[in-house]
Each structure stands twice: as C-alpha cells, then as structure tokens.
C-alpha positions as CSV (number, residue, x, y, z in Angstrom):
1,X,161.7,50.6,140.1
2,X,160.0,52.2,143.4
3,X,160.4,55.4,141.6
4,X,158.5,54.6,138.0
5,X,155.8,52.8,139.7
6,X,155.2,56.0,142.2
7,X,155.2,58.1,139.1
8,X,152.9,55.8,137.4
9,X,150.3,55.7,140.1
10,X,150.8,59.5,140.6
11,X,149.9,60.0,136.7
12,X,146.6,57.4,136.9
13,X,145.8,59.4,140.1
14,X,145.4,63.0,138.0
15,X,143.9,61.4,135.3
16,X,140.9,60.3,137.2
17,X,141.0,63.7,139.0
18,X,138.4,65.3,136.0
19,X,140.3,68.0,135.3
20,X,140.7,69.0,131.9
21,X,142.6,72.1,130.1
22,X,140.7,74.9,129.6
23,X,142.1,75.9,126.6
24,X,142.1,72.4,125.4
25,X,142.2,72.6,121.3
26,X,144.1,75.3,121.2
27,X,142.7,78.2,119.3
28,X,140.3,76.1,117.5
29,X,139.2,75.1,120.8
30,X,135.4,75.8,122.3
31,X,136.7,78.4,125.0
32,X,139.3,80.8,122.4
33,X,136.2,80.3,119.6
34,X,134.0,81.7,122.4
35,X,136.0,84.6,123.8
36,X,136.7,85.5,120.1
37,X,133.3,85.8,119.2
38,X,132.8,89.0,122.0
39,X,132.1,92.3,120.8
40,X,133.5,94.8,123.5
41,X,131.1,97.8,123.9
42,X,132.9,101.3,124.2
43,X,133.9,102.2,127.6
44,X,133.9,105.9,129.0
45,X,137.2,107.5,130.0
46,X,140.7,106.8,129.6
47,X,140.4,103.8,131.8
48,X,137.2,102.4,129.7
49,X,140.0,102.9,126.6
50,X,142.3,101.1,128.8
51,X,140.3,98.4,129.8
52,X,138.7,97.9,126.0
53,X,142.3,97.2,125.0
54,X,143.3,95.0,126.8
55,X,140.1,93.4,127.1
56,X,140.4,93.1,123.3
57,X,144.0,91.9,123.4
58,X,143.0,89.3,125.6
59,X,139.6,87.8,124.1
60,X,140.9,88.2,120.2
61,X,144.1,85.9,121.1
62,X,142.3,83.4,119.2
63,X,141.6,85.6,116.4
64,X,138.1,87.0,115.2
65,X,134.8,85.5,114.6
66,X,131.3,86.5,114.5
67,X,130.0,88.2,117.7
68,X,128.1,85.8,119.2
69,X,128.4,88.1,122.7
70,X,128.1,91.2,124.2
71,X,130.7,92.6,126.9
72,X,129.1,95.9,128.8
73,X,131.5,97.1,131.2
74,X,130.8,100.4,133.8
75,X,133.8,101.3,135.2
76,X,134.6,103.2,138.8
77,X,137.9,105.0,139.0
78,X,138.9,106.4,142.4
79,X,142.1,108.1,143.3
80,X,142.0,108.4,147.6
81,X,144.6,110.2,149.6
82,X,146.1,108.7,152.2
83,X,148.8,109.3,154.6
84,X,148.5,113.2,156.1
85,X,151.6,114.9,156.8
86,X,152.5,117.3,159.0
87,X,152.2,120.0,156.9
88,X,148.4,118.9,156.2
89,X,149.8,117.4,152.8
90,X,149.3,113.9,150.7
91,X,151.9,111.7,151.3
92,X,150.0,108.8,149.6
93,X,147.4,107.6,147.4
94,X,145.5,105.2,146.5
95,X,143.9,104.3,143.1
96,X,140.9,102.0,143.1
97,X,139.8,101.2,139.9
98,X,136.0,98.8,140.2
99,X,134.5,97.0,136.8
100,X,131.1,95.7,136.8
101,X,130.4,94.1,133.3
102,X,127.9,91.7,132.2
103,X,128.0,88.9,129.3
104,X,125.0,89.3,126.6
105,X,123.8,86.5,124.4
106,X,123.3,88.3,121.2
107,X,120.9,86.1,119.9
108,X,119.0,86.1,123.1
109,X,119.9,89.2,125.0
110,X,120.1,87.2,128.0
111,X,122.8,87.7,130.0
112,X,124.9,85.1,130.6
113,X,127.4,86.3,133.8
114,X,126.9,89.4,135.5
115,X,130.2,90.0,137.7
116,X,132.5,92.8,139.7
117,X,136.1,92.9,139.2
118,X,138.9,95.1,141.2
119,X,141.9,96.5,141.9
120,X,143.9,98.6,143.7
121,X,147.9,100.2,143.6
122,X,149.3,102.7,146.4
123,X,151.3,105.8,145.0
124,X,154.0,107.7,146.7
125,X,153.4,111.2,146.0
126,X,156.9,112.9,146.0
127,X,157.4,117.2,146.0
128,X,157.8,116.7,141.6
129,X,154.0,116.8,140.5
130,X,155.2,115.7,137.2
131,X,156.0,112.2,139.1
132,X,153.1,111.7,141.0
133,X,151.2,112.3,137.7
134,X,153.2,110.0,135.7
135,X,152.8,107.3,138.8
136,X,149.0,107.8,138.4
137,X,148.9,107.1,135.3
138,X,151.2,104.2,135.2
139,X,149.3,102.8,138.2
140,X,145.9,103.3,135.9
141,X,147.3,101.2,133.3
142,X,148.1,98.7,135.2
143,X,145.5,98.3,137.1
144,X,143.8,98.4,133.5
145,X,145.6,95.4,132.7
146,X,144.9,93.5,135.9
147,X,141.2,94.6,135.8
148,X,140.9,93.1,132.1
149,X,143.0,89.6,133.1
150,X,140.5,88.8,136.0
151,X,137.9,89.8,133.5
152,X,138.7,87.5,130.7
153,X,139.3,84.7,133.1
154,X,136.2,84.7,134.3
155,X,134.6,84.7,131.3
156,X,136.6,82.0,130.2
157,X,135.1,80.0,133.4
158,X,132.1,80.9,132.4
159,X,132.1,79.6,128.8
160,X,133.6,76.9,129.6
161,X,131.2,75.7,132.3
162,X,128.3,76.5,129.8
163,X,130.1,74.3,127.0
C-alpha cells in the first residue's frame, strides 16, 4: 500500500516537473520534421566527408523534406605528438578534430545557432607504421562520429527551444 502510494506521488511529482520528450511525435514530430529539413553543405577533407555522413545519417533518421536549413560546417583536424622517447621518437599521439558550424534559415539567411563542437582520441604509435596509420584513421572516424552526435544534439536543442 506504502509502496503504490510512493510510486503514485513520485509519478505526479515528474509530471509537474515540465519536462517533455524531445522527440515527442515520433518522426512526424516538430524536432525529426526539423532536422530533416537540413541541407548539409560539402565539407573539405576526408573528415568534412566523415562528418557530412554521419551528419546526414543522423538528421535524415526522420526521412527527407524540403530544406528549410542550412548546416555550414569548417572543420580543424590536428594530429599532435606526444610522449618523446628516448630515442627522440613518437610514442603517442593525439588527434584533435574542432567543428564550428552554424544553422542558416533559408528563407531568411539568418543564422539561427552558431556553435563549436570537439573531440579528441590518444593513439599508441607502435614500430608497424601500417598500425599507427590504420589507428589514425580509425581514431578520425570516430571522432567523426562523436563530432556529428554532439552536433545533431544541439541542433535538436535548438529547434526545439525555437518551436
């Protein structure tokens, strides 16, 4: 009895709380319509086709609509080494990959969030350069991945709030 009444006060409680899903509707919803309607702009580099993908994967979930919005991205890959050895050699690396992207109104060209993302992986590098290629690589794609996550969470933040 205790029991159902705490869970029944505990329920009202987060009811009143004003939080609401953000993907509430599902696809059909105001957020997925809105992050389906975003044209991605080409990005430079392999990590600009990285990032485009899985920017794309992410904001078409919903499907496609008419581009209502604009996603510019600029993209700063940096690979760092780290870790001297004694034999004045790269033991580690680190590969910092930066995204500044803004969010244009088509019909307005104003921009409607202008924000950073960023992320960062360490890499061993080992005496096979094949490896330590492959591991950058890997390390670029996800950090691609990660990059374009934080972006399309934002920008669902930021449509919602406008809604």
């Amino acid at each position: 009895m205790i029991r159902s009444f705490a869970l029944a006060v505990f329920a009202l409680s987060l009811s009143a709380c004003g939080l609401s899903p953000m993907y509430a509707g599902g696809s059909q919803g105001a957020v997925a319509q809105g992050l389906a309607a975003i044209e991605v702009a080409p990005i430079e580099g392999r990590a600009g086709w990285l990032v485009r993908n899985a920017l794309q994967d992410r904001l078409g979930a919903a499907g496609s609509a008419t581009p209502r919005y604009r996603l510019d991205v600029r993209l700063d890959d940096q690979l760092q080494g780290l870790g001297v050895l004694s034999d004045d050699t790269v033991g580690r690396e680190r590969r910092i990959l930066r995204a500044r992207y803004q969010l244009v109104d088509l019909q307005s060209s104003a921009i409607v969030l202008d924000a950073t993302a960023g992320s960062d992986a360490g890499i061993d590098v080992v005496s096979s350069e094949y490896a330590t290629i492959a591991a950058e690589q890997t390390a670029l794609e996800n950090l691609s991945r990660d990059i374009a996550g934080r972006m399309a969470t934002q920008i669902a933040l930021t449509l919602r709030k406008g809604q």
